[in-house]
KEDREN-345562 format. One line per 4 residues: number of its first residue (from 1); for each residue x, y, z of N, C-alpha, C. Coordinates in steps of 0.05 Angstrom, whole numbers. Each point is the difference from the previous one (the first is absolute). Layout:
<atoms>
NUM	X,Y,Z,X,Y,Z,X,Y,Z | ... $
</atoms>
This chain:
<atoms>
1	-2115,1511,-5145,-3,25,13,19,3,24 | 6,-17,13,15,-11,34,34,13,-23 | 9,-6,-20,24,-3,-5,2,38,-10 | -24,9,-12,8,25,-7,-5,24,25 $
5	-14,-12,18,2,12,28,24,8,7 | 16,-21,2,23,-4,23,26,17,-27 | 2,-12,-21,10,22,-16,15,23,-1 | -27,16,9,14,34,1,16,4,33 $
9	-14,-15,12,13,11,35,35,-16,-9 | -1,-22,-13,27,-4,-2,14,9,-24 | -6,16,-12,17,22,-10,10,27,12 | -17,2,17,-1,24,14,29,-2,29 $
13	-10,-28,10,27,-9,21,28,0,-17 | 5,-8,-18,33,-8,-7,20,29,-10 | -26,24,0,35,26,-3,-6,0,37 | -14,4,14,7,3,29,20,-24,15 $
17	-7,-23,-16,31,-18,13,22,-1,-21 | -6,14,-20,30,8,-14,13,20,27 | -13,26,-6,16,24,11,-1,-7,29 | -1,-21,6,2,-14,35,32,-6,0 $
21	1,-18,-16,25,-13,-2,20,11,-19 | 2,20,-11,13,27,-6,6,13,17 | -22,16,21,20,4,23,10,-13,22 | -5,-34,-2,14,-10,24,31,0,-16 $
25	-3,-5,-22,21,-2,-18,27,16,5 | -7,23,4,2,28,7,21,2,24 | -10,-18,19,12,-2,22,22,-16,11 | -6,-23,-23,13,-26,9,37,5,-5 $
29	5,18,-10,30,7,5,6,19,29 | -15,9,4,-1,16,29,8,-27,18 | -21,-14,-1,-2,-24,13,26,-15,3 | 9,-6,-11,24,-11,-7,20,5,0 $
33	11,19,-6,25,19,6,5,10,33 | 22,-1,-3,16,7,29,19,18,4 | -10,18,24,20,22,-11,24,9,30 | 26,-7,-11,18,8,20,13,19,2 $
37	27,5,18,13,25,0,33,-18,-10 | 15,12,-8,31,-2,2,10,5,20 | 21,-6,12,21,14,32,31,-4,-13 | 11,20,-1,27,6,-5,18,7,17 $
41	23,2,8,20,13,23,-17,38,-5 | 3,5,19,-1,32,2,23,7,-3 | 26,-5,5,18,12,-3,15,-19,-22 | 23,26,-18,21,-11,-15,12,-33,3 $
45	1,-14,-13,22,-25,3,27,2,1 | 15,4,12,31,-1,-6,14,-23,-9 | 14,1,-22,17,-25,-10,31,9,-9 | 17,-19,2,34,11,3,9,-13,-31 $
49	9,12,-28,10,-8,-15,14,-26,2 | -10,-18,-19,10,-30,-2,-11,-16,21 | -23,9,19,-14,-18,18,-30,0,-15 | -11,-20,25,-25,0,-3,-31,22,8 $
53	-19,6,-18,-10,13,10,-29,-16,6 | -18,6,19,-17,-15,12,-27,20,-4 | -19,-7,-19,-26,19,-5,-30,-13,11 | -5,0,14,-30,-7,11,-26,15,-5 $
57	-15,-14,-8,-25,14,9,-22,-15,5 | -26,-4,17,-24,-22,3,-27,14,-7 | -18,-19,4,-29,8,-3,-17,12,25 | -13,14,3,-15,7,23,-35,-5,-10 $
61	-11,-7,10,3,-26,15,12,-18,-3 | 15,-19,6,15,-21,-8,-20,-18,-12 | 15,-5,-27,-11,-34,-6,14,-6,-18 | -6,-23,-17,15,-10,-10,11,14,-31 $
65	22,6,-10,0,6,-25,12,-24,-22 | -3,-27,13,12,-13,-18,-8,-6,-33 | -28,12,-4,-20,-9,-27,5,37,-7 | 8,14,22,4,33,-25,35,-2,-17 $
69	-9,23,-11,17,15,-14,19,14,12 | 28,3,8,16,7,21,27,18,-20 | -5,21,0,11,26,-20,25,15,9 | 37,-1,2,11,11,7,9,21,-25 $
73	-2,25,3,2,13,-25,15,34,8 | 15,9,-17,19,18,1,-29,30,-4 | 18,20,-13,-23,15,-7,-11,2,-13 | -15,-15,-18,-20,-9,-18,-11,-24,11 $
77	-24,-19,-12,-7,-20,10,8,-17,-21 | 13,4,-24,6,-31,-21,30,6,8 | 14,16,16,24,-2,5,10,-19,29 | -10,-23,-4,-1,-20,9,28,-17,22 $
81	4,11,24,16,-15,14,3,-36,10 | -27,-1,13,0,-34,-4,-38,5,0 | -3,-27,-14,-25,-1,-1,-16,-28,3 | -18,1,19,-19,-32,8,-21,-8,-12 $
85	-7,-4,-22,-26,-13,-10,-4,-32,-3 | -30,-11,8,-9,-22,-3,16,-17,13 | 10,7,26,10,-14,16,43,-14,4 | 4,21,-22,23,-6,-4,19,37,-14 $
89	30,-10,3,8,31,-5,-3,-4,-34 | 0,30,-8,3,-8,-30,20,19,-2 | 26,-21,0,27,27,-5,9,7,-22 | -23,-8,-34,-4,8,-20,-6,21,0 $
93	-10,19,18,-8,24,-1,20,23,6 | 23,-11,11,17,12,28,1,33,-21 | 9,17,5,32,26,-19,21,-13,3 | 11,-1,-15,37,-6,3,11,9,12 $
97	1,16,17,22,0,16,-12,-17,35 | -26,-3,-1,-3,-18,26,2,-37,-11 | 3,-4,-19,-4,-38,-9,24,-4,19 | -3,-19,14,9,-20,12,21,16,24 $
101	-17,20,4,9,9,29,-26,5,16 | -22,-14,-6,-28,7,26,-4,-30,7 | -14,11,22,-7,-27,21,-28,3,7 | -25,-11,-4,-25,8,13,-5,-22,28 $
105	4,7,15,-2,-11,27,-29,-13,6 | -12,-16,-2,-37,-6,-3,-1,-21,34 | 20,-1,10,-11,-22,16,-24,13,30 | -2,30,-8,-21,18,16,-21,-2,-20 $
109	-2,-3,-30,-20,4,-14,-32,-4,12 | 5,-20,5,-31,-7,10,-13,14,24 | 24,20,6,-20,22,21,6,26,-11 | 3,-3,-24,6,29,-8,32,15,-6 $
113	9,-8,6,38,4,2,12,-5,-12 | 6,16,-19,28,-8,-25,19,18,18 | 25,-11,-18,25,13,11,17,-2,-28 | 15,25,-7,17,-7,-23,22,7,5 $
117	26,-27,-11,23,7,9,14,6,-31 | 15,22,1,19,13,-21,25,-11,10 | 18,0,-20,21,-17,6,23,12,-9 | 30,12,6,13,22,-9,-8,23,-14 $
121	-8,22,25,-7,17,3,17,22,-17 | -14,12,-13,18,20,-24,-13,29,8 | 19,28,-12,-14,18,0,-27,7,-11 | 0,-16,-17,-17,4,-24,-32,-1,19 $
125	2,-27,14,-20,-11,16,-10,23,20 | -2,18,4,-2,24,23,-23,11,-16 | -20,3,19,-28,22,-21,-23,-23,9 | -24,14,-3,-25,-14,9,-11,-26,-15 $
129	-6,-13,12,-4,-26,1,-37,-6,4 | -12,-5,-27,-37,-8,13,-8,-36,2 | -12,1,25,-14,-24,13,-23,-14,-18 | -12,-10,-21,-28,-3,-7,-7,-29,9 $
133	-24,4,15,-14,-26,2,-28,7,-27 | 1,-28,-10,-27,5,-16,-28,-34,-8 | -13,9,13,-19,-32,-5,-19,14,-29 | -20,-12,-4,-10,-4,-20,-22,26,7 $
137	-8,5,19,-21,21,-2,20,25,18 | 25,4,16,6,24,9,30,-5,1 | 8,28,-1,25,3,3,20,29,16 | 18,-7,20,4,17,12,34,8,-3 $
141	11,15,9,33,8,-6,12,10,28 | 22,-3,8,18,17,10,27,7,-3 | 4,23,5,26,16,-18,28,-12,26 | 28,-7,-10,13,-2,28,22,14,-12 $
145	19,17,16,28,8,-13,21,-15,4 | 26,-5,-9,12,-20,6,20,34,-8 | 27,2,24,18,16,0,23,-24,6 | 16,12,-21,27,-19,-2,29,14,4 $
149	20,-10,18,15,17,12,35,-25,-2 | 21,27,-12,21,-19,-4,10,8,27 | 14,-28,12,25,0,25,17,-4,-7 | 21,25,-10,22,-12,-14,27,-16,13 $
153	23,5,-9,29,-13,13,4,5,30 | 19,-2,10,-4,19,26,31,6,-11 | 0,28,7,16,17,-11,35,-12,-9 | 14,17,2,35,-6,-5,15,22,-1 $
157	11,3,11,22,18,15,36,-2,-7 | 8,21,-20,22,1,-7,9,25,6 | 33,8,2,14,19,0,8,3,-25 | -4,18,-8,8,20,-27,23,22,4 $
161	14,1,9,26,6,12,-4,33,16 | 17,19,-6,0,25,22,-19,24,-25 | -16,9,11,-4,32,-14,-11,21,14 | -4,20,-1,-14,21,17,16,-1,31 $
165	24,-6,-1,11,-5,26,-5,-22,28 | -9,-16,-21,-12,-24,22,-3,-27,-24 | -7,-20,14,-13,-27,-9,-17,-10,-19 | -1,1,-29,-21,-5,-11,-14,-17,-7 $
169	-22,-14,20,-8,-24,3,-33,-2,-19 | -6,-17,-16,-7,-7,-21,-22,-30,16 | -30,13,-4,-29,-16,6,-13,-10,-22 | 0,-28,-3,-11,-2,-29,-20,-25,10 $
173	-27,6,-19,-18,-35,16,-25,4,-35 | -12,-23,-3,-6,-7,-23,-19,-4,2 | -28,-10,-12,-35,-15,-6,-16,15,23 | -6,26,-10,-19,17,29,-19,2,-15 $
177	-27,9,13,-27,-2,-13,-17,13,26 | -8,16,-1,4,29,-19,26,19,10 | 2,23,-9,27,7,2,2,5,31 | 33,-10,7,2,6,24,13,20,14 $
181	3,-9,20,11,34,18,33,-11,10 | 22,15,2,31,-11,10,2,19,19 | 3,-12,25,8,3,26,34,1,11 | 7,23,-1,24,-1,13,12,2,24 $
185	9,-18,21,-5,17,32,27,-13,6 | 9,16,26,24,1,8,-1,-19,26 | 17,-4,13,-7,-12,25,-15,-3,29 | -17,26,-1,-21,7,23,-20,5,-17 $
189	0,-4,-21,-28,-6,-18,-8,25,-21 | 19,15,-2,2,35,-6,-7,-8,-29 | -20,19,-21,3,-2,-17,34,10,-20 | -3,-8,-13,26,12,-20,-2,3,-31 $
193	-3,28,-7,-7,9,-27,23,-17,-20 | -14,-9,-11,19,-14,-32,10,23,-16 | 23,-3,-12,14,18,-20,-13,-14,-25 | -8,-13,1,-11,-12,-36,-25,-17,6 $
197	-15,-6,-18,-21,-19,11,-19,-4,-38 | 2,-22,-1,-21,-5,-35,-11,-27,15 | -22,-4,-17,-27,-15,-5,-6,-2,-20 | 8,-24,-10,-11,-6,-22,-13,-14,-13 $
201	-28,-7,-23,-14,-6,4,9,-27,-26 | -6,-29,4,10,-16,-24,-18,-7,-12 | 3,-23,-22,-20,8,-21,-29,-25,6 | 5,-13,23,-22,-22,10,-11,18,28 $
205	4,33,7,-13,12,10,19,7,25 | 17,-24,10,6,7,26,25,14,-5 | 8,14,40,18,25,0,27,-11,5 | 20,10,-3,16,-11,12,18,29,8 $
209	23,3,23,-1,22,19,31,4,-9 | 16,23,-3,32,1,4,-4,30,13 | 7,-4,23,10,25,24,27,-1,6 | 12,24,11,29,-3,8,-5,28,31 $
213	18,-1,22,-1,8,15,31,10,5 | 11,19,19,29,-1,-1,6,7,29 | 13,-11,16,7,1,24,25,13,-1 | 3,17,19,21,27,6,6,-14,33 $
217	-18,-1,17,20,-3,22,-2,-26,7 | 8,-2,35,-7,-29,13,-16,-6,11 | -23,28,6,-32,-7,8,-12,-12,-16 | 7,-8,-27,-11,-8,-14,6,-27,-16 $
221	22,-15,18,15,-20,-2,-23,-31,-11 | -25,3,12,-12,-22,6,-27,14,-22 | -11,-12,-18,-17,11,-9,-13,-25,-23 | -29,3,-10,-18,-15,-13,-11,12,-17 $
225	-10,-20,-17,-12,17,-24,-24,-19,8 | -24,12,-11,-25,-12,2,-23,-3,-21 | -10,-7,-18,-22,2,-26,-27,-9,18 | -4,20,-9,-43,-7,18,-19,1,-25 $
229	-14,-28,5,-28,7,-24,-23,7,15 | -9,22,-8,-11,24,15,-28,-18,-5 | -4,-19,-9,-24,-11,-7,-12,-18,27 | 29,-10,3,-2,-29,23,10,7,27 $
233	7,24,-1,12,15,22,30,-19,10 | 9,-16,-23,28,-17,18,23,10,-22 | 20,-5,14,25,11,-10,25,-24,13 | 18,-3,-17,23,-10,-4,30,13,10 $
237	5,-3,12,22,5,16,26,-11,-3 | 28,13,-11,16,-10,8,22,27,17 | 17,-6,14,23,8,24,23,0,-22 | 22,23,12,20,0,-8,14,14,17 $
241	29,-8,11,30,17,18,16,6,-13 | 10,30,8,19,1,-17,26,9,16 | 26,-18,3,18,9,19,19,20,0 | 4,12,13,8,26,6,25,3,-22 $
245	10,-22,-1,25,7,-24,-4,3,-23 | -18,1,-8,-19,1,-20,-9,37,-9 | -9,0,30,-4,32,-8,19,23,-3 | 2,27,-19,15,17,-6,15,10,23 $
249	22,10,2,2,10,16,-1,27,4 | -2,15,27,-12,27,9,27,12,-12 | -15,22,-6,31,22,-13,6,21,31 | 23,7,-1,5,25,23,-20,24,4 $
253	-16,8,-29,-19,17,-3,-23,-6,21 | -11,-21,-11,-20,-10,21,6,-7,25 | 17,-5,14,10,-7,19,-6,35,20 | 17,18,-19,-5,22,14,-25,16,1 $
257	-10,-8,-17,-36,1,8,-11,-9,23 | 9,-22,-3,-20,-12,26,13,4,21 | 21,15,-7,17,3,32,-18,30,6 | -6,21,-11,-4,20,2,-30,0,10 $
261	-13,-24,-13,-35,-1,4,0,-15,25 | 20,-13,16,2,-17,19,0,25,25 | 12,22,-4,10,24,20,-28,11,0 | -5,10,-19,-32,10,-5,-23,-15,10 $
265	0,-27,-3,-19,-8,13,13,-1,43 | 18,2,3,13,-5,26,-13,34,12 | 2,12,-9,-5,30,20,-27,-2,-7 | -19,-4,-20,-32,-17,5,-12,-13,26 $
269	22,-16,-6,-9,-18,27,1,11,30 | 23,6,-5,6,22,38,-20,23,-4 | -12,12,-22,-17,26,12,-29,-17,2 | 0,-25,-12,-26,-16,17,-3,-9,22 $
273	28,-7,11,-4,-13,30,-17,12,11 | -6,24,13,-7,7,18,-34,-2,-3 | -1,3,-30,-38,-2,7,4,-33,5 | 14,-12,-18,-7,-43,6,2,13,40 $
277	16,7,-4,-2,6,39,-29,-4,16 | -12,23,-14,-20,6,11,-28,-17,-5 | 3,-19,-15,-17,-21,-10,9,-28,11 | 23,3,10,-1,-28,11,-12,-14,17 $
281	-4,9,16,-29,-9,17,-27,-9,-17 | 0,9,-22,-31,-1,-8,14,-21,-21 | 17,0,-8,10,-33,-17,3,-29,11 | 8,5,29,7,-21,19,-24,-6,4 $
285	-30,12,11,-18,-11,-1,-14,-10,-22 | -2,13,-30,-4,-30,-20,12,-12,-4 | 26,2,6,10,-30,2,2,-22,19 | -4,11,23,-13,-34,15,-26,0,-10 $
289	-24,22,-7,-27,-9,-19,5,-20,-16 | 20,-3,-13,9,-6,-28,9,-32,18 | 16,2,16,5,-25,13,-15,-21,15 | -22,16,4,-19,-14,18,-25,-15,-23 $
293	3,17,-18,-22,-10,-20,4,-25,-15 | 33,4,-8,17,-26,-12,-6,-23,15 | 5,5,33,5,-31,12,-41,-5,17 | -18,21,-22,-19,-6,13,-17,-21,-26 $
297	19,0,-32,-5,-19,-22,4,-31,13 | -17,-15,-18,-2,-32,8,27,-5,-16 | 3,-22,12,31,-17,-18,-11,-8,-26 | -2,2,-23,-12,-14,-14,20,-29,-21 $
301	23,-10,19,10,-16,-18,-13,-25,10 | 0,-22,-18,-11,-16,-7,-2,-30,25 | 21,0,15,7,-20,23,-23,15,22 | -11,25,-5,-14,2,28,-32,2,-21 $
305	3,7,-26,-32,7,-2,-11,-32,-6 | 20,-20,-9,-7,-23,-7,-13,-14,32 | 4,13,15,-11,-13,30,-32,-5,9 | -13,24,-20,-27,9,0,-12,-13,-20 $
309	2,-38,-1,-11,-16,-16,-29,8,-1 | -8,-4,-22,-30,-3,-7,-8,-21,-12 | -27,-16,3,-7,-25,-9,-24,8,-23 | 10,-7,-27,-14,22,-15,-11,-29,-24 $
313	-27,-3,-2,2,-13,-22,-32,12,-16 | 0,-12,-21,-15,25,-27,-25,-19,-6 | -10,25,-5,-35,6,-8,-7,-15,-21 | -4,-24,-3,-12,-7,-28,-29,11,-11 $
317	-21,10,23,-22,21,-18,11,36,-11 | 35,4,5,7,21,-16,16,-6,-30 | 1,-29,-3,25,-2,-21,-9,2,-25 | 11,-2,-15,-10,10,-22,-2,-27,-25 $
321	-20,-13,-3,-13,-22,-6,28,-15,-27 | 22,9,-7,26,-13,-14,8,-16,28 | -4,14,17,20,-6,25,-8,-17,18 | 14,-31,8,-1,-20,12,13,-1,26 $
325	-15,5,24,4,1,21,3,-23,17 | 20,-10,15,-2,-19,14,-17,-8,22 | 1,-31,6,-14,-4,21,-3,17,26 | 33,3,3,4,8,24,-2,24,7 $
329	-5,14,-33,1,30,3,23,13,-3 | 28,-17,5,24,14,2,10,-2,-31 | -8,-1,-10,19,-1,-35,-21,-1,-25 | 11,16,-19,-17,5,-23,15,3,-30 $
333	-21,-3,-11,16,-2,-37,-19,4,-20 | 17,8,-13,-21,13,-22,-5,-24,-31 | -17,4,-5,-17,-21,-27,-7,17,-18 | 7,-14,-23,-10,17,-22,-29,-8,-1 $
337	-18,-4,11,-28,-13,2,-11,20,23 | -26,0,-16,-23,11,11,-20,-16,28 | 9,6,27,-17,-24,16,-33,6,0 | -10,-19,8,-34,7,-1,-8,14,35 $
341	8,21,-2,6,13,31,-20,25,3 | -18,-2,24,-30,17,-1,22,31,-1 | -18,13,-14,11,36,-9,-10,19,29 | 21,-8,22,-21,15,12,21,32,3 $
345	-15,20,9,19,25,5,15,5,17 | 12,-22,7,28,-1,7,19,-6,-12 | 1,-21,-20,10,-1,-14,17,12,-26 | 28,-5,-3,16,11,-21,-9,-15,-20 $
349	-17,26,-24,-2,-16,-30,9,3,-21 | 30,19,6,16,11,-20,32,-16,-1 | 4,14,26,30,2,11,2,-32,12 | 16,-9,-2,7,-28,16,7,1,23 $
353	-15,12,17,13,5,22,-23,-15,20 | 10,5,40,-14,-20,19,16,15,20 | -18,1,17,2,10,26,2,-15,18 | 19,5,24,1,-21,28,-25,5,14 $
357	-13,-22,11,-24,-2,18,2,18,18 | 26,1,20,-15,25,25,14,16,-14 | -14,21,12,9,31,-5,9,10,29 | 21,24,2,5,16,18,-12,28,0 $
361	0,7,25,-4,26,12,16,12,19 | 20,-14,5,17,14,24,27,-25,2 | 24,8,13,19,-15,3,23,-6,-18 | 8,-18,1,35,-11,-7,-5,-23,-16 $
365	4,-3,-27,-7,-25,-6,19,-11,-28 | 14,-28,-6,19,-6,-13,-3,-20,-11 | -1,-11,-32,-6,-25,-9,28,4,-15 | -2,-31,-18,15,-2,-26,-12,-7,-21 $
369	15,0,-21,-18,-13,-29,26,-10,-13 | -7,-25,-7,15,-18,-12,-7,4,-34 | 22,1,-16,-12,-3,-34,16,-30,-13 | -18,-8,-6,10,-25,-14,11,3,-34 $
373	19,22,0,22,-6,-22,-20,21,-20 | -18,14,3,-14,20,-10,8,33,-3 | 0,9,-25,14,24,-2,-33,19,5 | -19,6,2,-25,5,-4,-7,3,26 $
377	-10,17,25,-13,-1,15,5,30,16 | -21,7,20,-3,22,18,-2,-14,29 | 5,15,23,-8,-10,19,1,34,21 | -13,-2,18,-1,25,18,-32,3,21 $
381	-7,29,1,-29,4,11,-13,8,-15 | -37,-7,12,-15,23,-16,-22,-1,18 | -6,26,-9,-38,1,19,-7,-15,-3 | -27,-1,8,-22,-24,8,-11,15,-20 $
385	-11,34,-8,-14,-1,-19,15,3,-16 | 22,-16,-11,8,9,-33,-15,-11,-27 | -2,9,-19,-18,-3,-22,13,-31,-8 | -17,-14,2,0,-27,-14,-9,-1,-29 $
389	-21,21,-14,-9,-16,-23,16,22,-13 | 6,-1,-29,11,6,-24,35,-6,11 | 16,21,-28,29,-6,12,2,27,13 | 14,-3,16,15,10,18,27,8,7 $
393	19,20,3,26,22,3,2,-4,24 | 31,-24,0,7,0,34,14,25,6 | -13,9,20,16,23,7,-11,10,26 | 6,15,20,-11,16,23,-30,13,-13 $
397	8,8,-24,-31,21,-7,-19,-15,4 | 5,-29,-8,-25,-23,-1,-7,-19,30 | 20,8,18,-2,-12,30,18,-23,-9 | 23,5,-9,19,-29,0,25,10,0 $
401	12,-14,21,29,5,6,22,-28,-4 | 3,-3,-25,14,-21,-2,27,-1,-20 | 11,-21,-1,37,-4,-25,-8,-25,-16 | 8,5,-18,-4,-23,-27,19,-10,-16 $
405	4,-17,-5,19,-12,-21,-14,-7,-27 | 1,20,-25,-6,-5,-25,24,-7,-19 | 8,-26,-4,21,-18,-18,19,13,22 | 20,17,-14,28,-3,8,3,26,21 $
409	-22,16,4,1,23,14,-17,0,31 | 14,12,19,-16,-1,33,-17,28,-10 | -10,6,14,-20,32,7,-10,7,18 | 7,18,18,-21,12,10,-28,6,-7 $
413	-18,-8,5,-30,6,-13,-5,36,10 | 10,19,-16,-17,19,-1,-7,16,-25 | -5,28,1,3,18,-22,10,15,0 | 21,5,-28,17,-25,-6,2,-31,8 $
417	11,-22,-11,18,-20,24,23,12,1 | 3,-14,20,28,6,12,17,-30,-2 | 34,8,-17,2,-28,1,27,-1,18 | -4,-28,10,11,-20,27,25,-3,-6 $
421	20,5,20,30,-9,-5,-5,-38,4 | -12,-2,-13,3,-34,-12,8,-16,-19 | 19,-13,-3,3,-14,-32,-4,-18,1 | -3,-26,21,-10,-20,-3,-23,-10,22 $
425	-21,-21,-11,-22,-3,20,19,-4,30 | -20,8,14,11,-6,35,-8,-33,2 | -22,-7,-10,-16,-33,1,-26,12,20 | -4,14,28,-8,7,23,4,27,4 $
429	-27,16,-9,-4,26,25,-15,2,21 | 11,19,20,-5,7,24,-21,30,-6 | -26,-9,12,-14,23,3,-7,8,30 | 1,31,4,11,7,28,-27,15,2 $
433	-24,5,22,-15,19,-5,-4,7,28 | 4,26,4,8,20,26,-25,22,-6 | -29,-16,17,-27,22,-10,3,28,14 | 9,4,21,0,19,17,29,26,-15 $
437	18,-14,-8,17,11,-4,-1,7,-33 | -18,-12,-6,-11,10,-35,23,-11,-18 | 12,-25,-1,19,-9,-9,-7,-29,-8 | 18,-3,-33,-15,-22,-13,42,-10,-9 $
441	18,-19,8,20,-3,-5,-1,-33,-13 | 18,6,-12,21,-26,-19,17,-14,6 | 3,-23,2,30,-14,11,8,-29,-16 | 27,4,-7,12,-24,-10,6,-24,32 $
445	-20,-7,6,10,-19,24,34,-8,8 | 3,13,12,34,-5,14,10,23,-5 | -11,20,-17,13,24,-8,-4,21,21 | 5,17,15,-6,20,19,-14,20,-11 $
449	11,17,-15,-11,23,-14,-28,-9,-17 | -20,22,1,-20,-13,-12,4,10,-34 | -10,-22,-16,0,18,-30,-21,15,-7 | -20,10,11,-13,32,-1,-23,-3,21 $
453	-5,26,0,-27,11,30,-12,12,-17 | -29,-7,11,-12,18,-2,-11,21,24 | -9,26,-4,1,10,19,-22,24,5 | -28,-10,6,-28,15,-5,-12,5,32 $
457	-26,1,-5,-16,0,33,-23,-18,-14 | -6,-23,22,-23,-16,-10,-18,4,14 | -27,-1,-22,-26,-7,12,-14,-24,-13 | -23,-11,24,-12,-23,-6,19,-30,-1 $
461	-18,-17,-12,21,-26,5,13,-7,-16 | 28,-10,-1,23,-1,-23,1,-40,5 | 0,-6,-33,13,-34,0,8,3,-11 | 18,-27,-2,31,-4,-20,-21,-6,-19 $
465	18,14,-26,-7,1,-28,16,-19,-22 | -3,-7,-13,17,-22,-29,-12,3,-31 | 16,8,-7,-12,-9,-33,26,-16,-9 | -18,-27,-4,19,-30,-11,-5,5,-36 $
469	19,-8,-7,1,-18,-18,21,-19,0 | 20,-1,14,18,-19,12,-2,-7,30 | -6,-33,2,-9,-10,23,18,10,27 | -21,10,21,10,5,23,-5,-17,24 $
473	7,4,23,4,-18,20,-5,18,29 | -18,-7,10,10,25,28,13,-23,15 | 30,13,10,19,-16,20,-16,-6,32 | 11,-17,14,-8,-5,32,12,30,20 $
</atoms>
């Protein structure tokens, strides 16, 4: 009787701890799964035909992705750029035209940070680019653009003999991306309309330029042709003279023209005297205005601003955790490695960049920066509040006034850049910062003239700024 008792109550318990463990069941992927965000550049990537292009993106929260799935993919997702599974690449998967030009960069992996390097950069390669991280229970994406831009020849300059009564000088320059613009200017910088001008487009995409221009007189003896890629805002420059024996000569016709427009303008002039008369007084006074204002500017060449040393050495709670800061504080370099460095919000977690410890508010102040054989780096000011986390647009808009060397090109950091009459590293710049006078200057040490100003009104506190990727040095 004891056994058929107990019986029914235990038939009655086992669907209530079935449908128990059905819905814990239920849960246990909730449980388990983790769910993150992607971080991509906000803005475009720029890359220069036949270089390298550099694609990033990490995890938010950071952790490790070394056990996920790591997805570089065109616009489809089986259209496969490089791809990471089970702990290794599988470049069985690649499209043909990326095999054995990607690089998956992993030595950030374990906090989240791939980096992919493309390797002769083609037209083809230009157009959106998706991020996928993927583990076993979630998966997230981010979209990046990669814009690709040709710098072609720098131009070439021939004479094509006499037509239209003058000089016919012949601009020709090759590999532009996207089409460019030809600049013709005379010796005080005057534009000068081209008699001819084609662009043409070849069959691997890029432009190549044939302009011709024709010089008539001797104002126009000294003149350049110029190709701008309206993309990168830089242009190529070459000069040309042309000596006077060279040019046509004046016929008697013209001669008596300008003899007659010479008389005409002469009885102009005498029926003006008398008002210039009556204004001279009021000219003579802006012009000592004009004189007094000139000698009331600072000197800004380089033997007097270099006097206003500053003892400047950098923030290791702003650097940006690639970046290895020295003991002393005075020198830094960049790692392809992830350091184990607390996230705090001061910190840069995009940009490679680090800020000098004091900041200014007022005064005269002058360092150097040494580059150790590095084509890669920024140096200048920036607020105290400039945006540290995501990437970041050096420029004034963003509170940064600084010049950069990317591979073979200087810049002004603005919008546009602006590029630097520089062709080879200096080794050492001079950064000049005049807070009162709203002036942010450049100097090749020994050189007088500075190689660019900036020229704003500051507020709040300004420190020297850097984004390394080639090791720097602040000088004594």
């Amino acid at each position: 009787m004891e056994d058929s008792s107990m019986c029914p109550g235990s038939v009655k318990s086992l669907p209530l701890l079935g449908f128990t463990i059905f819905l814990i069941s239920l849960h246990l992927p909730r449980l388990d799964s983790v769910s993150f965000k992607v971080i991509g550049p906000d803005r475009p990537i720029r890359a220069l035909v036949g270089e390298d292009a550099l694609l990033a993106c990490h995890l938010s929260p950071r952790m490790s992705a070394e056990s996920m799935e790591v997805r570089w993919f065109r616009s489809t997702f089986s259209a496969i750029v490089h791809l990471y599974r089970d702990g290794r690449d599988q470049v069985g998967q690649q499209i043909a035209p990326y095999r054995s030009r990607t690089k998956l960069l992993k030595d950030s992996i374990a906090n989240g940070t791939v980096s992919l390097r493309i390797h002769n950069i083609t037209l083809s390669d230009e157009g959106t680019y998706g991020c996928l991280f993927q583990s076993p229970t979630f998966h997230e994406e981010a979209v990046l653009e990669l814009e690709v831009a040709g710098l072609g020849s720098t131009p070439h300059l021939s004479v094509d003999g006499y037509q239209h009564g003058g000089i016919h000088v012949v601009c020709e320059s090759a590999g532009w991306y996207p089409e460019p613009q030809v600049l013709w200017r005379d010796l005080s910088g005057q534009r000068l309309a081209p008699v001819m001008e084609k662009i043409s487009q070849r069959a691997d995409g890029l432009f190549d330029t044939h302009s011709a221009a024709v010089i008539t007189d001797a104002s126009n003896q000294n003149l350049s042709c110029s190709v701008l890629n309206p993309r990168l805002g830089q242009e190529k420059t070459v000069k040309m003279h042309i000596a006077d024996v060279f040019l046509p000569r004046t016929n008697p016709y013209q001669v008596a023209l300008f003899v007659t427009l010479a008389g005409v303008f002469l009885l102009i002039l005498l029926a003006s005297y008398c008002f210039w008369k009556q204004h001279r007084g009021k000219d003579a006074q802006q012009a000592e205005l004009k004189k007094k204002i000139q000698k009331s500017l600072p000197e800004l060449g380089w033997s007097k601003v270099s006097k206003n040393s500053a003892m400047v050495i950098l923030d290791p709670d702003t650097a940006h955790p690639c970046l290895l800061v020295s003991e002393n504080q005075r020198s830094v370099k960049w790692r392809d490695l992830w350091q184990d460095v607390p996230d705090n919000p001061g910190r840069f977690d995009c940009e490679t960049c680090v800020l000098g410890l004091e900041g200014f508010t007022s005064g005269q102040h002058y360092w150097e920066v040494a580059f150790e054989g590095g084509r890669t780096w920024a140096v200048g000011v920036a607020r105290e509040s400039v945006r540290r986390k995501g990437w970041i647009n050096f420029s004034p808009e963003e509170m940064i006034w600084a010049m950069d060397q990317c591979g073979g090109h200087f810049r002004a950091c603005t919008s546009p850049d602006i590029l630097l009459p520089l062709t080879v590293s200096p080794g050492r710049i001079g950064v000049y910062l005049d807070y009162e006078q709203g002036r942010v200057s450049f100097y090749q040490p020994g050189m007088e003239a500075p190689i660019y100003i900036f020229t704003t009104s500051f507020t709040g506190k300004l420190h020297p700024f850097f984004w390394v990727y080639s090791p720097i040095t602040l000088c004594p």
